[in-house]
Kinemage of the C-alpha trace (Angstrom):
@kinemage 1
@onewidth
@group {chain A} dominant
@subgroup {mainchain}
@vectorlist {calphas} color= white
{ca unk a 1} P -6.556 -28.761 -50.828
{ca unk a 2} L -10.131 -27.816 -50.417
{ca unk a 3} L -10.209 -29.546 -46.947
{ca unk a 4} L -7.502 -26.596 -45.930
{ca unk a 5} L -9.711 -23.850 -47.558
{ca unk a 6} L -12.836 -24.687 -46.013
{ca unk a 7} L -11.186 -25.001 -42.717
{ca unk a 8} L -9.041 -21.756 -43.153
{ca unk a 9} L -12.111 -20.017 -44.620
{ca unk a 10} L -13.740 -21.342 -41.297
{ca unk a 11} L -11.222 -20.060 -38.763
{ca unk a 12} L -11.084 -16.720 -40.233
{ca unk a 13} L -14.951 -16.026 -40.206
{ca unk a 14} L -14.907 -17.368 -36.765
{ca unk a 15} L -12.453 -14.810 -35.748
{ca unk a 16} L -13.950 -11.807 -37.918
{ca unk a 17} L -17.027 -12.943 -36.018
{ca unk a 18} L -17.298 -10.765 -33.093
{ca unk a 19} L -17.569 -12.152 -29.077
{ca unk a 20} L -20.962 -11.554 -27.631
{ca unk a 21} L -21.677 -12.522 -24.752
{ca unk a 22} L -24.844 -12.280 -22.928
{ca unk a 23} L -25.563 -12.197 -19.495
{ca unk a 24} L -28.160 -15.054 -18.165
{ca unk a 25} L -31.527 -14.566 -17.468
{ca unk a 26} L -33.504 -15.705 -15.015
{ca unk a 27} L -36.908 -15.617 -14.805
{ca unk a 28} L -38.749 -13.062 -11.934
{ca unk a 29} L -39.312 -14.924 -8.640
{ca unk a 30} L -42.354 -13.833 -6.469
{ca unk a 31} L -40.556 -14.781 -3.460
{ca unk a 32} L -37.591 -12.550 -3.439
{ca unk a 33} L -39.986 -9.886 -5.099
{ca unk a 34} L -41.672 -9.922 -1.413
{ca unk a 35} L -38.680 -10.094 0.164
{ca unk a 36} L -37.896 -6.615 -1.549
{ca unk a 37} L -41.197 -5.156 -1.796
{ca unk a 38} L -41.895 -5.513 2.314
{ca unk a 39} L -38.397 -4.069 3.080
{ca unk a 40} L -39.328 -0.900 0.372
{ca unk a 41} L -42.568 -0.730 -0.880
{ca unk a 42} L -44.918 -1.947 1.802
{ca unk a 43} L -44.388 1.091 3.879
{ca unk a 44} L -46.637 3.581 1.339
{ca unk a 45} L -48.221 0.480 -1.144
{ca unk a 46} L -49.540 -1.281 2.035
{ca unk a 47} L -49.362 -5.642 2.514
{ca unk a 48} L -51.777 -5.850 -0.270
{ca unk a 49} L -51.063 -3.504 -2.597
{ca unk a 50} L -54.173 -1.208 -2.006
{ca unk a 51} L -52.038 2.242 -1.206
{ca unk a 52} L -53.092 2.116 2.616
{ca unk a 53} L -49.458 1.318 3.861
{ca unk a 54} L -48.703 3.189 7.282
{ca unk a 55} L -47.071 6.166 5.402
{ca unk a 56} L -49.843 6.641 2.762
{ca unk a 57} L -51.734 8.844 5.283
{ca unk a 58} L -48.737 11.385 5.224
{ca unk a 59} L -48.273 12.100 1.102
{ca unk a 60} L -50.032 14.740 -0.753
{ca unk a 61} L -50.164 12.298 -4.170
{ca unk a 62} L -51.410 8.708 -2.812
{ca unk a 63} L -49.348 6.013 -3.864
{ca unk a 64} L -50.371 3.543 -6.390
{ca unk a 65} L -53.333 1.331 -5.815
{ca unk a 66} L -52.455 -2.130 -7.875
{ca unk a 67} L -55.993 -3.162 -7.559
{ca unk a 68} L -57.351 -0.234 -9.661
{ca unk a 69} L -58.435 -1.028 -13.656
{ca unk a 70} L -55.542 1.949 -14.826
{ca unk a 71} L -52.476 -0.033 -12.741
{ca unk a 72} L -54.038 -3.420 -13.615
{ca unk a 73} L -53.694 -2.813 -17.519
{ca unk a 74} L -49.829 -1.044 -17.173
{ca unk a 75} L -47.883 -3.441 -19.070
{ca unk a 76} L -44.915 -5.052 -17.265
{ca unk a 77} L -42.207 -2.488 -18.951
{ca unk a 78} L -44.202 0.394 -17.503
{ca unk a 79} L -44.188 -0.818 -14.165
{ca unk a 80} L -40.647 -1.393 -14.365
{ca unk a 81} L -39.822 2.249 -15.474
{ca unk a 82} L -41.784 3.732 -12.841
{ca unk a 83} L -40.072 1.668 -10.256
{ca unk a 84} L -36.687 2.325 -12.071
{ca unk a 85} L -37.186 5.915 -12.796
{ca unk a 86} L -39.960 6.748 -10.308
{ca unk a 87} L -42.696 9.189 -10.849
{ca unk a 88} L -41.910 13.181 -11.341
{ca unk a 89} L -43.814 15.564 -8.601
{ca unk a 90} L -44.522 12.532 -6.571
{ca unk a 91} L -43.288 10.610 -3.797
{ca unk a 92} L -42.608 7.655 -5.894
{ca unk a 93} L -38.945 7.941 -6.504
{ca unk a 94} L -36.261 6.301 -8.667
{ca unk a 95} L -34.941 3.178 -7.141
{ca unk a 96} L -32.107 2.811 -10.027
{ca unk a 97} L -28.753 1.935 -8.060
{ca unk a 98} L -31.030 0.951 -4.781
{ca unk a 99} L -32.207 -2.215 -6.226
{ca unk a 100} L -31.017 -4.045 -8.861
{ca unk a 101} L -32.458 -4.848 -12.694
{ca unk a 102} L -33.179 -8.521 -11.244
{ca unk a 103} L -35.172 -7.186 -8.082
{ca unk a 104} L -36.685 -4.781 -9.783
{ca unk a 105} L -38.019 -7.968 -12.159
{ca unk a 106} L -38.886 -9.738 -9.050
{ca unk a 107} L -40.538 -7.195 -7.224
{ca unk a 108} L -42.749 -6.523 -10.831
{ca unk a 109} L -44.005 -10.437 -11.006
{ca unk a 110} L -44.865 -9.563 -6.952
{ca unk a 111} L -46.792 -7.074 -7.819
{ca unk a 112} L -48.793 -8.585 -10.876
{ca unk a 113} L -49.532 -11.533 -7.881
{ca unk a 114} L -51.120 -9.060 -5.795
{ca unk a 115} L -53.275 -7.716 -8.158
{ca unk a 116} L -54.607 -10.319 -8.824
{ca unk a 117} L -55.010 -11.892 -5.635
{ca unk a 118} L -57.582 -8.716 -4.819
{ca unk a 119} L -59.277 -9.812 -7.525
């Protein structure tokens, strides 16, 4: 008899517990951040990250240097907001619905490699 309790008592907090199910994470991958940031950041952030791509020259606000002490210390949740969200009364703009949360990720852990690489 307390066999069927404990395994009624069982079921029934199994299905009062509630379904959650998360989505898998992978980790950010330097190469497909590349991938992304030549085909849309490159253009204004330049190959190496310095803000001398070929459209730099033609914005009022430069775009963001990586190699500079004020990006370098932006923590990896800031960066991704700013590429999310982008940057008001600049050229940077929101890339939310261009790119998705796992480029985005990518293109981040690209970015932290250049920095570094100047460095």
């Amino acid at each position: 008899m307390r066999l069927l309790w404990l395994l009624a008592s069982m079921i029934a907090g199994t299905l009062m517990t509630p379904l959650v199910l998360l989505a898998q994470e992978y980790p950010p991958d330097v190469t497909r951040g590349k991938v992304v940031y030549e085909r849309h950041c490159l253009a204004c952030h330049g190959p190496r990250g310095w803000g001398d791509g070929p459209n730099a020259l033609i914005l009022r606000i430069p775009p963001a240097n990586f190699h500079r002490f004020n990006s370098y210390l932006k923590s990896d949740e800031e960066l991704l907001r700013t590429i999310e969200y982008g940057v008001v009364y600049s050229p940077m703009h929101a890339w939310r619905g261009q790119l998705t949360d796992g480029e985005m990720q990518d293109v981040v852990a690209y970015i932290r490699l250049l920095s570094q690489q100047g460095r």
